[in-house]
Chimera marker file (.cmm) of the C-alpha trace (Angstrom):
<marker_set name="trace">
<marker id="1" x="11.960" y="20.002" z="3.785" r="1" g="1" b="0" radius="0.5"/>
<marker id="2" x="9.866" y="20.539" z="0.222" r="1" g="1" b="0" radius="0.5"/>
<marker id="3" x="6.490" y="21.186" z="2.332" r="1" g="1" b="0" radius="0.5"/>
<marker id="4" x="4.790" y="20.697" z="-1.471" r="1" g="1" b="0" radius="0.5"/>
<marker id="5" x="6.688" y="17.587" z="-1.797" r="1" g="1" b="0" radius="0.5"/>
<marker id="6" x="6.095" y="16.688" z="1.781" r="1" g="1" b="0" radius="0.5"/>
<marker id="7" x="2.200" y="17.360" z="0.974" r="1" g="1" b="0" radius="0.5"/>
<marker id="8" x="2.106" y="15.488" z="-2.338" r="1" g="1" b="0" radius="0.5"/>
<marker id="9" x="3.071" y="12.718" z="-0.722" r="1" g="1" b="0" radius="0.5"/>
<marker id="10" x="1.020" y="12.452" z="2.477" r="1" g="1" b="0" radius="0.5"/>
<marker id="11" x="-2.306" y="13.097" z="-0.067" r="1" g="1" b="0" radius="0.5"/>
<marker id="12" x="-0.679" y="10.217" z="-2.870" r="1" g="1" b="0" radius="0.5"/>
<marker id="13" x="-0.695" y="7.751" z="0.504" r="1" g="1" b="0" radius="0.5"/>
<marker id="14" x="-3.993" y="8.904" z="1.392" r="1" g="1" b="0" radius="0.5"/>
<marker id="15" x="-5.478" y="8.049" z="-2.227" r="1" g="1" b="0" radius="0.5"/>
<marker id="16" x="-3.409" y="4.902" z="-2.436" r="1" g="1" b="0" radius="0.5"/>
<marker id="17" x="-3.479" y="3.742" z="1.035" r="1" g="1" b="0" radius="0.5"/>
<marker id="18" x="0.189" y="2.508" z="1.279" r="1" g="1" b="0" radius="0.5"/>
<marker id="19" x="3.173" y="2.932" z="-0.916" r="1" g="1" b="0" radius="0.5"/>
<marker id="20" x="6.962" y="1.534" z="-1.384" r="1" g="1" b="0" radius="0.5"/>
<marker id="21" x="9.276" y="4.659" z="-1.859" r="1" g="1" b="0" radius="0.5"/>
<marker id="22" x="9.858" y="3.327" z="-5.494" r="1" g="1" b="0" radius="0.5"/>
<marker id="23" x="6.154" y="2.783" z="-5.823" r="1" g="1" b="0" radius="0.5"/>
<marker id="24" x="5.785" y="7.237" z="-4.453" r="1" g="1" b="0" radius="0.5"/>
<marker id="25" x="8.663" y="7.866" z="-6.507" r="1" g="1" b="0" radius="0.5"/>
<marker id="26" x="7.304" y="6.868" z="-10.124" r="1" g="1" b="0" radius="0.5"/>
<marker id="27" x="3.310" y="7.994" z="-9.270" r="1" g="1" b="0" radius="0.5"/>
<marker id="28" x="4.911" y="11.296" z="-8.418" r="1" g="1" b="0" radius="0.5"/>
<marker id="29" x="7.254" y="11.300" z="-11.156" r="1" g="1" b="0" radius="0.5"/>
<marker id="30" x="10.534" y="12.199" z="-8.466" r="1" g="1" b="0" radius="0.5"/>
<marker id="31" x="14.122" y="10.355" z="-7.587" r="1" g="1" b="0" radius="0.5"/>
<marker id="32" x="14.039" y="7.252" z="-5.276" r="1" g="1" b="0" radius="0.5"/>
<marker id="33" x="16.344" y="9.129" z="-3.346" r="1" g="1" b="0" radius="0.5"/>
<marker id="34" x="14.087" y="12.697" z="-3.031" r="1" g="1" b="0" radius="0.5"/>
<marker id="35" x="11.343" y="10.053" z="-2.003" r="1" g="1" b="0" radius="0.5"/>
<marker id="36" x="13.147" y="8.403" z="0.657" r="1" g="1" b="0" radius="0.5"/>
<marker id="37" x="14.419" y="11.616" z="2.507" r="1" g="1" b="0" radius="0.5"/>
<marker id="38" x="10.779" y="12.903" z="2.254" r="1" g="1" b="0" radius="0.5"/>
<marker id="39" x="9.215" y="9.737" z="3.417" r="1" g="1" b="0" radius="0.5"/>
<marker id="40" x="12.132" y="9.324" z="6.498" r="1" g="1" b="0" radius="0.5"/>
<marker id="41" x="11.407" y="13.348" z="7.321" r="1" g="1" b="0" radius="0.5"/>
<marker id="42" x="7.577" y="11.914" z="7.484" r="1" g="1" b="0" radius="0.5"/>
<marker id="43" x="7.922" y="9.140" z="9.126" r="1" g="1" b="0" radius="0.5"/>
<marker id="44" x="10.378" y="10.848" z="12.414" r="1" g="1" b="0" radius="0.5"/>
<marker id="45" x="7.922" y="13.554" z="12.430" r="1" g="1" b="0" radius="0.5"/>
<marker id="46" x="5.119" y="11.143" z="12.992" r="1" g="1" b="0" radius="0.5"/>
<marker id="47" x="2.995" y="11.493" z="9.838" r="1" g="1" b="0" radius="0.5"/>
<marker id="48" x="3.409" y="8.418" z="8.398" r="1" g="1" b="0" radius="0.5"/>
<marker id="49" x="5.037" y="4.738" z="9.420" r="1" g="1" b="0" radius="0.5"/>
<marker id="50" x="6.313" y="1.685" z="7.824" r="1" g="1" b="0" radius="0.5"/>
<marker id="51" x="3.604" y="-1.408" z="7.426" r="1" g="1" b="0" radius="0.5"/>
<marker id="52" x="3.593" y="-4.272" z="8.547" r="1" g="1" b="0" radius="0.5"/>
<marker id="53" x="3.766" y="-5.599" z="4.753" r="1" g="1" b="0" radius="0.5"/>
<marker id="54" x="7.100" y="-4.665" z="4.413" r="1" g="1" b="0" radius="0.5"/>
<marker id="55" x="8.658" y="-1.832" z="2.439" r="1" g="1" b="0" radius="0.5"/>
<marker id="56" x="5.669" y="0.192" z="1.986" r="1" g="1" b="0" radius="0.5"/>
<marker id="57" x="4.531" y="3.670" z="3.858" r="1" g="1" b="0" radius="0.5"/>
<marker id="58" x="1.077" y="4.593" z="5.030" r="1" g="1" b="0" radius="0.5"/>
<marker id="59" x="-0.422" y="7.372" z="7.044" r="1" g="1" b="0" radius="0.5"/>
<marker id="60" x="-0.721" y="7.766" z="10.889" r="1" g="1" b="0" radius="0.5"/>
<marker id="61" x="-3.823" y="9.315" z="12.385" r="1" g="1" b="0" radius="0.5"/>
<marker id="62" x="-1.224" y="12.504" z="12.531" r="1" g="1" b="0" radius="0.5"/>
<marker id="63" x="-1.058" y="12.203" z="8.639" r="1" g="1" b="0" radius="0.5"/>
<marker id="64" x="-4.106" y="11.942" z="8.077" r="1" g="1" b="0" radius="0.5"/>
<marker id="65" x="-5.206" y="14.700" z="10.037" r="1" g="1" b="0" radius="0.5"/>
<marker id="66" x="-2.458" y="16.624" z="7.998" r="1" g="1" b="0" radius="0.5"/>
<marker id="67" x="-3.967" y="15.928" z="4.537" r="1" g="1" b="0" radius="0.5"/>
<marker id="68" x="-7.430" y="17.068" z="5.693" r="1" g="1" b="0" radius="0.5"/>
<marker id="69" x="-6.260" y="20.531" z="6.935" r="1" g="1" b="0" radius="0.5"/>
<marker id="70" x="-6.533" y="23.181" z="4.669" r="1" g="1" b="0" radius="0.5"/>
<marker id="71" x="-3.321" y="24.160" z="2.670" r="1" g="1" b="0" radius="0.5"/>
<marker id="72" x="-2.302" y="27.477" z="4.385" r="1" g="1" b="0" radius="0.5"/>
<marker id="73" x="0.740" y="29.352" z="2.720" r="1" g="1" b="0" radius="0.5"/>
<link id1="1" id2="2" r="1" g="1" b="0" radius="0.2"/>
<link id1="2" id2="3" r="1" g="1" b="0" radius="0.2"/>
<link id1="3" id2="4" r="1" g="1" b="0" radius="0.2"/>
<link id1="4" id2="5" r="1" g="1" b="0" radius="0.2"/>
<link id1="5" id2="6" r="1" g="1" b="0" radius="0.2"/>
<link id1="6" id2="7" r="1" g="1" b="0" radius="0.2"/>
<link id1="7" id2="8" r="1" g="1" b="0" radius="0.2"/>
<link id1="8" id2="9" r="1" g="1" b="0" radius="0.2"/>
<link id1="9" id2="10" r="1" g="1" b="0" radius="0.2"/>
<link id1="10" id2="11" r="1" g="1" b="0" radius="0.2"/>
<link id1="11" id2="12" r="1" g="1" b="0" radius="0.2"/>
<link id1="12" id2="13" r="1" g="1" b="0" radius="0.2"/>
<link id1="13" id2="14" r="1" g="1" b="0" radius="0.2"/>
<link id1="14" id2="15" r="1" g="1" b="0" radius="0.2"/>
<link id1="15" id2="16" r="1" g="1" b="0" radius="0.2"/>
<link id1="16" id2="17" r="1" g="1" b="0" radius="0.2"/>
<link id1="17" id2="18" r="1" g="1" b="0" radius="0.2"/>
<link id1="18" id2="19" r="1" g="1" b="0" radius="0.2"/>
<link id1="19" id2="20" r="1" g="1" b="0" radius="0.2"/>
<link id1="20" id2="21" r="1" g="1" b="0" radius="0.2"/>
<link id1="21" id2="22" r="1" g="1" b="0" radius="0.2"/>
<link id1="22" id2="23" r="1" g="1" b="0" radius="0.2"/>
<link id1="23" id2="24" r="1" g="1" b="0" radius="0.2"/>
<link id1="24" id2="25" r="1" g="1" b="0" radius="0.2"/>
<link id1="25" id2="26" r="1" g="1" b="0" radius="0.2"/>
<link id1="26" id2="27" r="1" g="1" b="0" radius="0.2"/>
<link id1="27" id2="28" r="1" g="1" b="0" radius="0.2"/>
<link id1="28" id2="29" r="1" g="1" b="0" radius="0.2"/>
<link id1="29" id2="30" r="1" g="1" b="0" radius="0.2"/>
<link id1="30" id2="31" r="1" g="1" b="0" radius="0.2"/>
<link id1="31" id2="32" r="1" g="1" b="0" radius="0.2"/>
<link id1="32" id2="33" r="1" g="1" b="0" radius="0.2"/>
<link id1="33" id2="34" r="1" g="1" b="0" radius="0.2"/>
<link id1="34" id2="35" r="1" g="1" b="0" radius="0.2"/>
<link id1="35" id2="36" r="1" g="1" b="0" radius="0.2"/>
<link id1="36" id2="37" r="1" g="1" b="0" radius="0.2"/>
<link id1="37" id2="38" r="1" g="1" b="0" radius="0.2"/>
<link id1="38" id2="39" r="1" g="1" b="0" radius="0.2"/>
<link id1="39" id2="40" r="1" g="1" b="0" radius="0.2"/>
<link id1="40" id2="41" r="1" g="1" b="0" radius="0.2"/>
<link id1="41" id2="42" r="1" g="1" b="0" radius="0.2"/>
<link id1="42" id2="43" r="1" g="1" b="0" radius="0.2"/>
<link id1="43" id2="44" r="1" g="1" b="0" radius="0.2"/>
<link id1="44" id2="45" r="1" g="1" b="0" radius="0.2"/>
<link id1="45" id2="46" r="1" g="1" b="0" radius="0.2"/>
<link id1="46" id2="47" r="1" g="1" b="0" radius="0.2"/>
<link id1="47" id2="48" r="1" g="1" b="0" radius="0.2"/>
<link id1="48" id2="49" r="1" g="1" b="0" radius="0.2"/>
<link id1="49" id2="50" r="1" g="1" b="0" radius="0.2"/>
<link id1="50" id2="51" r="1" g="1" b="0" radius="0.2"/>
<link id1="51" id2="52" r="1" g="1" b="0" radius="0.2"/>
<link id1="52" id2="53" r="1" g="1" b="0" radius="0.2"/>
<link id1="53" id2="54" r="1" g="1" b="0" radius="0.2"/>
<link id1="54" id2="55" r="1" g="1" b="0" radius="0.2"/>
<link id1="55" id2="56" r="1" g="1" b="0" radius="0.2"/>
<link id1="56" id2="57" r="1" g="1" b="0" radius="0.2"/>
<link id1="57" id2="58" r="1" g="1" b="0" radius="0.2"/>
<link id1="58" id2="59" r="1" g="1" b="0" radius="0.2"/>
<link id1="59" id2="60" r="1" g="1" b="0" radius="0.2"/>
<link id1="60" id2="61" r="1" g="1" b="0" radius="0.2"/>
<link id1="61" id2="62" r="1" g="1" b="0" radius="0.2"/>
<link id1="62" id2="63" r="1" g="1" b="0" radius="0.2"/>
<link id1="63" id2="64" r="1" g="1" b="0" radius="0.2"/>
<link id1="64" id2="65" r="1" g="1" b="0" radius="0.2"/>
<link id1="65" id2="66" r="1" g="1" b="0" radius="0.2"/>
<link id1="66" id2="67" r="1" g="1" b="0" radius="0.2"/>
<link id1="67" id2="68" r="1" g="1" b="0" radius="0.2"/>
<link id1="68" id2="69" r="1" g="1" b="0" radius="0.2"/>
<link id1="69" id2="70" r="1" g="1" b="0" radius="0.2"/>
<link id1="70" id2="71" r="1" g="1" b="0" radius="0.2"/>
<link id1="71" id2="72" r="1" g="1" b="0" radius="0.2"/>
<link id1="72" id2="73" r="1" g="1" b="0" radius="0.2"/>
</marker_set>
């Protein structure tokens, strides 16, 4: 997995709140498709889940914990 990408997004949810993969895909300037693998790699690793408004993405307590860690290489 991208671990930028995979960052990008978790902070882009955490600004926006939630987020359809199209809606990720054009803020971050990337392929649906790129989106959607990122966003199912988040979701089974328990960062982030679908809402109950259909379609969109936001962060679990996991993902948000995530974002606020500092960005170790």
């Amino acid at each position: 997995m991208d671990r930028d990408l995979q960052r990008t997004v978790l902070e882009t949810l955490a600004e926006h709140g939630q987020l359809s993969v199209s809606a990720l895909a054009e803020t971050l300037d990337r392929h649906p498709v790129t989106i959607d693998r990122q966003c199912y790699d988040l979701q089974t690793d328990g960062y982030i889940v679908i809402a109950s408004s259909g379609g969109t993405y936001k962060l679990t307590t996991k993902g948000r914990s995530r974002v606020n860690e500092p960005d170790v290489e």
